[in-house]
BAMI-967818 format. One line per 10 residues: their letters; for each residue x, y, z of C-alpha. Coordinates in steps of 0.5 Angstrom, whole numbers. Layout:
! BAMI-967818
A = X Y Z; ...;
//
This chain:
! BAMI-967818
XXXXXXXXXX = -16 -177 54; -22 -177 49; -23 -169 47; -30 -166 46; -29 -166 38; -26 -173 37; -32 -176 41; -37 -172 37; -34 -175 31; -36 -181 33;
XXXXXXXXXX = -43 -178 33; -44 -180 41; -43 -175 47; -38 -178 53; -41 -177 59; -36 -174 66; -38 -174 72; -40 -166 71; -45 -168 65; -52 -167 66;
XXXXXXXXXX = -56 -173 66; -60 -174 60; -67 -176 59; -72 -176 52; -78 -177 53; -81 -179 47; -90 -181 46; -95 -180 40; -97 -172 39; -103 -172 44;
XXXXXXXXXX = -102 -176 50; -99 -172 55; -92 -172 54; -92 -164 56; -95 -166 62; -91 -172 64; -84 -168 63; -87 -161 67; -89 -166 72; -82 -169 72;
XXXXXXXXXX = -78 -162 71; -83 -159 78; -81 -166 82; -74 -167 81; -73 -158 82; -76 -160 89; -72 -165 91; -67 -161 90; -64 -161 83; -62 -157 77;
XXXXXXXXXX = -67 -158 71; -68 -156 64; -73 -157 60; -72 -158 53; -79 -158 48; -77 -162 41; -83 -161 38; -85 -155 33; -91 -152 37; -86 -151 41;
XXXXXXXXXX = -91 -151 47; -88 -156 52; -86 -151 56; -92 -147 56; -95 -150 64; -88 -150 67; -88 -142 66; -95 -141 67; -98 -140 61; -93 -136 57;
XXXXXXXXXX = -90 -138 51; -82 -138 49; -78 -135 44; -76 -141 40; -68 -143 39; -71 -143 30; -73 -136 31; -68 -132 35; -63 -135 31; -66 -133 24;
XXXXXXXXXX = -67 -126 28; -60 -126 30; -57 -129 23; -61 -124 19; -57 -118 23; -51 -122 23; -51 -123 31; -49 -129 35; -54 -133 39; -53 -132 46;
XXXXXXXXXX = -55 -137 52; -60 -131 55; -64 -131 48; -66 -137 48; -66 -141 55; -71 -138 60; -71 -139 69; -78 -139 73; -77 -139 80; -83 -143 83;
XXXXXXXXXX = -85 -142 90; -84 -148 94; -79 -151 90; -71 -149 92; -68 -149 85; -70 -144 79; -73 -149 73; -70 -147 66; -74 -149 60; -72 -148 52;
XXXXXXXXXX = -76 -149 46; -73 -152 40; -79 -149 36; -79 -151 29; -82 -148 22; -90 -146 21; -94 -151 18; -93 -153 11; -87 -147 10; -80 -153 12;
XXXXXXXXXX = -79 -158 15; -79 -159 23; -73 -165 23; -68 -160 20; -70 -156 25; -69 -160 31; -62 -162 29; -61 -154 27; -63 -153 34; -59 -158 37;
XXXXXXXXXX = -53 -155 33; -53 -148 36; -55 -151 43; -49 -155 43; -45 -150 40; -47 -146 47; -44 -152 51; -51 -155 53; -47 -160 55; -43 -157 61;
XXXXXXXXXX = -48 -153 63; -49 -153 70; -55 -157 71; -57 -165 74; -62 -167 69; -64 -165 61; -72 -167 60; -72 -167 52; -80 -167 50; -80 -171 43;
XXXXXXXXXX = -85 -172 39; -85 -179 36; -89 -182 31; -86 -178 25; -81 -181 22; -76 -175 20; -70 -177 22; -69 -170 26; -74 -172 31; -69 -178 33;
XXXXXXXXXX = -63 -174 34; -63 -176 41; -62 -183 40; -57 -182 33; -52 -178 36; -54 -181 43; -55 -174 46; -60 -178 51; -57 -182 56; -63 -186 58;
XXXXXXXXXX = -70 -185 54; -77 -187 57; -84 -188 53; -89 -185 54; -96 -189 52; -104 -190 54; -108 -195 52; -110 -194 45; -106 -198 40; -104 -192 36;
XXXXXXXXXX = -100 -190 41; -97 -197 43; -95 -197 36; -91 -190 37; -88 -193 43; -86 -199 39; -83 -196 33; -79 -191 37; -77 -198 42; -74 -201 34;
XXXXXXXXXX = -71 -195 33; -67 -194 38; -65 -202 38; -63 -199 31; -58 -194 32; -55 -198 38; -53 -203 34; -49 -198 29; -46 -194 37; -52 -191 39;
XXXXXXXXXX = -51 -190 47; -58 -190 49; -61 -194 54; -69 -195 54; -70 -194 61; -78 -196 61; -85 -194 59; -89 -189 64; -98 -191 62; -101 -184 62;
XXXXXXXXXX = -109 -184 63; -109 -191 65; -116 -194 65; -115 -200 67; -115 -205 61; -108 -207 62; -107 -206 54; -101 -203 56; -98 -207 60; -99 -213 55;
XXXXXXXXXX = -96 -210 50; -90 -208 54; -89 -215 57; -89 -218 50; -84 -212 48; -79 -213 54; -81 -206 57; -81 -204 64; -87 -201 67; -84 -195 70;
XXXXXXXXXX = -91 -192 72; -99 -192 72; -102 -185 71; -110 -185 72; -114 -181 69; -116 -175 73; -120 -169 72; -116 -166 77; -109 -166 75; -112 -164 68;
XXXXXXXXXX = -116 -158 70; -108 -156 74; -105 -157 68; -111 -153 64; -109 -148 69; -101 -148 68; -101 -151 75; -98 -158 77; -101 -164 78; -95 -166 83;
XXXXXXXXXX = -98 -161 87; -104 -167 88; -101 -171 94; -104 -178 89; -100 -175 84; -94 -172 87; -92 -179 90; -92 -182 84; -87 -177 81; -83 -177 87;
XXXXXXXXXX = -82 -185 86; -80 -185 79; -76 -179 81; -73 -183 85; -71 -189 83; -69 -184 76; -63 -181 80; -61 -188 85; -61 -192 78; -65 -197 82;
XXXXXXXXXX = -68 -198 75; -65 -203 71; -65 -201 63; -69 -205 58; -67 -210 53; -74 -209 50; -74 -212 42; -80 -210 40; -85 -213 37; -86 -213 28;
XXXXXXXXXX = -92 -211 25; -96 -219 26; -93 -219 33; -96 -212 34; -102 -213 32; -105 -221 35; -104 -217 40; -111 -214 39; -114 -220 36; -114 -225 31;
XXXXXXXXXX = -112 -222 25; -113 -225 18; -108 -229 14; -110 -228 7; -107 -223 2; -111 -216 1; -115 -216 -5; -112 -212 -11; -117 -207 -14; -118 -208 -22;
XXXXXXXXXX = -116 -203 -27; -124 -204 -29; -126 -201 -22; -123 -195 -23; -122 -194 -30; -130 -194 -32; -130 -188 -36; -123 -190 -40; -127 -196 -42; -133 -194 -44;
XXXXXXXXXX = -130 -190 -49; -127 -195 -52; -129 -198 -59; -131 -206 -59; -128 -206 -66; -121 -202 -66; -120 -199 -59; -121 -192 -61; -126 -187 -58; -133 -188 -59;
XXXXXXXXXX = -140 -187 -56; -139 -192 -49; -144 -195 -46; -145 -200 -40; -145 -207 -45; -137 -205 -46; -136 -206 -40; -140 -212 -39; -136 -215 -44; -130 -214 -43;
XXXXXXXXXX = -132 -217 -35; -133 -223 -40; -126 -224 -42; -121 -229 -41; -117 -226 -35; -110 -226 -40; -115 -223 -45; -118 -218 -40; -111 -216 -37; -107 -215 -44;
XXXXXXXXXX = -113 -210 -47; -113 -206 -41; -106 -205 -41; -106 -204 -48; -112 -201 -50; -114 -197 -44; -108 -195 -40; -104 -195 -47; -98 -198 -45; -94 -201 -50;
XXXXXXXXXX = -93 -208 -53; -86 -209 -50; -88 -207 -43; -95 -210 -43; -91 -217 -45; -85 -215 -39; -92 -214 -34; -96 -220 -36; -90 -225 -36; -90 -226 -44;
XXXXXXXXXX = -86 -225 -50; -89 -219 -54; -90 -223 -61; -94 -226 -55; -98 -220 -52; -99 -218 -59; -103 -225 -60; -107 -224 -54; -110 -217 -55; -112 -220 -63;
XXXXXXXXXX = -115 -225 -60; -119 -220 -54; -121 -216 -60; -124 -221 -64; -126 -224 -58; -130 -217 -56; -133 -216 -62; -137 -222 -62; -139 -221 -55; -141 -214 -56;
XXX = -145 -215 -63; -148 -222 -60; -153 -219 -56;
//
């Protein structure tokens, strides 16, 4: 039999018929990720199962509905408060129960947390609260289902520990309508393909369509993407007020029934994992229209280098009086000329890397920026 310790040494987590099964929910910062997995979190609790829900994100505020408003201590910061008194972090420290009337199990929730703003990084801080979670065994814990809230348009690989290290058994993407988010949910759909092709083990179980308004941008994506739809959420003020008041929306028979749908299907494994490629950038964007096909219009130096080139002198390249004539004239340089005399006399480079630049020998480039000169005198003293 394989051991924890082998196992981890490969990077994945073997699962046992005892193991929690894991889920990463993962959505651009804003569309309701936190409401989705409480939402998850309080319906799978009512069918009967032990829950935790697990906030991956440094405002470590994923939990803060499923307890009423209260904000939790966070695994960064109880363990720099223990470590600073040399204690070891103890399981009551940093993972929290509520017992909600009208749901028969208890709803565990833990905050990864993560580093003030500007003052580290929030990757390192999800890999280190990952590192003391699975040092208290997080794994054979006894609970049916771990709901990990991640946030998923940044790129720090800390954020895709889950799939890295195949700590997610399954992942679901969270979208709306807009395209931004739709981007969120492809660049994490290619990530996990990624990492699958180097021995991740997470499956994509599909997408869920928050605030759903019914253009079906979503939909399109998601067929193009070869990527399950697992459920539509309409936009409802009442399931926003309930979650604005710390309160379910499942507790709303519309939205609770499809909750308890997904819920169910989750734990039967009715759904079947996506083999979704996922769209690269051109195919993503025909999606909302034509796109251009020509190459982005590069910006001149002259542009953006106006006073550099005022002062210049017609005559040597040296600082003088600048006016707006100069820098006609130069406009009226040969492309070669014009190029060369810029990088030479305004950008100061030197011949030899000016000629490298340019494609031409430096005996060369040096000849050019002769010619420009000359060529600039008589344009500059012409009129």
């Amino acid at each position: 039999m394989t051991s924890r310790s082998e196992t981890e040494a490969h990077g994945d987590r073997q699962q046992t018929p005892a193991s929690p099964r894991t889920i990463a929910i993962y959505g651009k910062g804003g569309i309701g990720k936190s409401f989705t997995t409480t939402n998850l979190s309080a319906t799978f609790a009512t069918m009967g199962k032990r829950v935790l829900q697990l906030g991956c994100d440094p405002k470590h505020d994923s939990t803060t509905s499923l307890f009423g408003g209260l904000s939790l201590p966070t695994v960064t910061e109880v363990f720099a408060e223990k470590n600073a008194r040399n204690e070891k972090v103890e399981i009551s420290d940093i993972v929290f129960r509520r017992d909600i009337p009208g749901i028969p199990q208890p709803i565990y929730g833990v905050e990864l947390g993560g580093p003030q703003v500007g003052r580290g990084c929030g990757g390192r801080g999800i890999i280190s609260g990952f590192d003391v979670l699975e040092k208290l065994g997080l794994f054979e814990w006894d609970i049916d289902i771990i709901l990990m809230d991640f946030l998923g348009d940044v790129v720090c690989g800390g954020f895709a520990t889950p799939l890295a290290r195949s700590l997610s058994e399954e992942v679901i993407l969270l979208t709306t309508n807009d395209r931004q988010s739709i981007f969120t949910a492809n660049n994490i759909c290619k990530a996990n393909n990624y990492f699958r092709t180097v021995g991740g083990q997470s499956r994509l179980l599909g997408m869920i369509i928050n605030r759903d308004d019914g253009s079906g941008i979503a939909e399109k994506y998601a067929e193009a993407a070869g990527i399950n739809v697992l459920m539509k959420l309409p936009h409802d003020p009442e399931a926003r007020n309930r979650d604005d008041s710390f309160d379910f929306a499942t507790r709303i028979p519309r939205i609770g029934e499809r909750f308890r749908r997904l819920a169910t299907d989750i734990l039967e494994r009715n759904i079947e994992p996506c083999e979704a490629r996922g769209l690269d950038f051109d195919e993503f964007v025909r999606l909302f229209g034509e796109v251009k096909s020509e190459h982005p219009v590069p910006a001149r130096a002259g542009e953006l280098l106006r006073k550099a080139l005022r002062a210049q002198s017609p005559a040597s390249g040296g600082a003088v009086e600048g006016n707006e004539k100069l820098f006609a004239c130069i406009e009226k340089l040969p492309d070669k000329e014009r190029t060369l005399y810029r990088m030479m006399e305004v950008e100061k480079k030197s011949a030899g890397e000016a000629a490298s630049l340019a494609g031409m020998s430096e005996s060369e480039a040096l000849k050019t920026l002769s010619n420009a000169r000359t060529r600039l005198r008589k344009l500059f003293f012409a009129g």
